[in-house]
PLY file of the C-alpha trace (Angstrom):
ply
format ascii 1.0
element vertex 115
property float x
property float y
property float z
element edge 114
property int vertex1
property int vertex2
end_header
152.57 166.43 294.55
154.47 169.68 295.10
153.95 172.77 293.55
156.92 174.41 292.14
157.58 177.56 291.40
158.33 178.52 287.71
161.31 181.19 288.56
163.75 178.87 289.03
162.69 177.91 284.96
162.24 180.93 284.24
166.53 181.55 285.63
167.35 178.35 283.57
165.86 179.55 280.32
166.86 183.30 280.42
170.60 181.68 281.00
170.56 179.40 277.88
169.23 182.45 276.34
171.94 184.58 277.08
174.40 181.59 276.08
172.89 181.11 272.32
172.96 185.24 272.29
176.75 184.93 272.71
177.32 182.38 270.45
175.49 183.37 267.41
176.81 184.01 264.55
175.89 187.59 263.21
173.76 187.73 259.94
176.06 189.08 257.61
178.80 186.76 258.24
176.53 184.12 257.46
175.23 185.79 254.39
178.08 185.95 252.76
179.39 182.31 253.43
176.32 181.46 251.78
176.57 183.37 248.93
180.29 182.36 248.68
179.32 178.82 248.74
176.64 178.88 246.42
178.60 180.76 243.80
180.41 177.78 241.35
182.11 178.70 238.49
180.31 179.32 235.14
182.96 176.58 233.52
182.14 173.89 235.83
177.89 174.51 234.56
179.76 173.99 230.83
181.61 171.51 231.66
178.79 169.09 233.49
176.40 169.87 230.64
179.13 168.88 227.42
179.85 165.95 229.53
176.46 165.09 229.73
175.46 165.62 226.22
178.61 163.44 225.19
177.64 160.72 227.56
173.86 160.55 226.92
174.60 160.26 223.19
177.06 157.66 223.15
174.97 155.73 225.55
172.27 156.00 222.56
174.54 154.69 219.75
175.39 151.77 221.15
172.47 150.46 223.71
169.84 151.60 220.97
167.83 148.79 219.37
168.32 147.87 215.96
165.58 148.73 212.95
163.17 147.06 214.11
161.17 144.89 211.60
157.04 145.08 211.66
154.66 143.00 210.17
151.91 144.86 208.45
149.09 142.55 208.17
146.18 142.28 206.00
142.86 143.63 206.27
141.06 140.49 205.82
143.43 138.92 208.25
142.87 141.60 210.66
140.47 140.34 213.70
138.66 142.89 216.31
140.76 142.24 219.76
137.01 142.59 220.85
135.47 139.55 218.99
135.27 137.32 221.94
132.53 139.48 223.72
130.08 138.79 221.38
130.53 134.88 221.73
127.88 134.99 224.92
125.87 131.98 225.94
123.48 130.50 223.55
125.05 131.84 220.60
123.72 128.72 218.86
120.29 128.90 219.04
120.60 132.73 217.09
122.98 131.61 214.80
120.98 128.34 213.82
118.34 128.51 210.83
114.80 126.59 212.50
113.65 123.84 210.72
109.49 124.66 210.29
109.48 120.84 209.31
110.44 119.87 212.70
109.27 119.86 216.27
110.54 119.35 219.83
107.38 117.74 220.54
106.63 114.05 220.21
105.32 112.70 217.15
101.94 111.40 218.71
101.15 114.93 220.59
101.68 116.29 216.91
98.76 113.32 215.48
96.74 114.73 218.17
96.88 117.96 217.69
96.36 117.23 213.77
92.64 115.32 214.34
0 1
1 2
2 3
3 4
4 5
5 6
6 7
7 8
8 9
9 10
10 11
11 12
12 13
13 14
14 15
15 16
16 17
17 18
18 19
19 20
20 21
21 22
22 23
23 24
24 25
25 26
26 27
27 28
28 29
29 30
30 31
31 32
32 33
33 34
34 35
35 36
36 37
37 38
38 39
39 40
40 41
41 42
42 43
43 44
44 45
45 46
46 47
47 48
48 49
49 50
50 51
51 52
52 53
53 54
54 55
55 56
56 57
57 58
58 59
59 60
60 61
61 62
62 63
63 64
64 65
65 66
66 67
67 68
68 69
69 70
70 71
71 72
72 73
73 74
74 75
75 76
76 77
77 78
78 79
79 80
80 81
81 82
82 83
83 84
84 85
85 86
86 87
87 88
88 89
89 90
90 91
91 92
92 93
93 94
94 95
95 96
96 97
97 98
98 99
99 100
100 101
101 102
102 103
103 104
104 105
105 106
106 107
107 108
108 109
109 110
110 111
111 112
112 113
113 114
């Protein structure tokens, strides 16, 4: 590989600097285009915002729901949206009432245990 030397970039670069030099625009000039450009009339601000008002409340007379009916239940209708978390597993045996009379045992372990 060859190693150049960096005048010849150094040539290149100072002529496309002198080039955009020559060509730019001075500050001012550009100032005031901006400013120019960026000035619109006061009317025009009036005129966007009346036609927007006007707009946005026709829009809301006629795409507006109607009066919108709502039925008020009852408190003793009324159910927690939470109820079905306390319906866990083996709810049954809680909620049941034991018999004492009664036994999961076999009668004859029951005799047994009796003599």
């Amino acid at each position: 590989m060859k190693h150049q030397d960096d005048s010849d970039l150094r040539k290149i670069f100072e002529e496309i600097r002198r080039f955009d030099q020559q060509n730019l625009p001075s500050f001012r000039r550009l100032r005031s285009k901006e400013r120019r450009s960026s000035q619109t009339p006061f009317p025009v601000y009036v005129t966007s915002a009346v036609l927007t008002i006007i707009l946005l409340g026709i829009s809301l007379h006629y795409f507006s729901p109607g009066p919108q009916i709502v039925k008020v239940s009852s408190l003793e209708e009324w159910k927690a949206p939470t109820d079905f978390l306390l319906r866990t597993p083996g709810i049954e045996v809680i909620e049941m009432v034991p018999n004492l009379e009664s036994s999961v045992l076999p009668d004859s372990v029951i005799k047994q245990n009796k003599e």
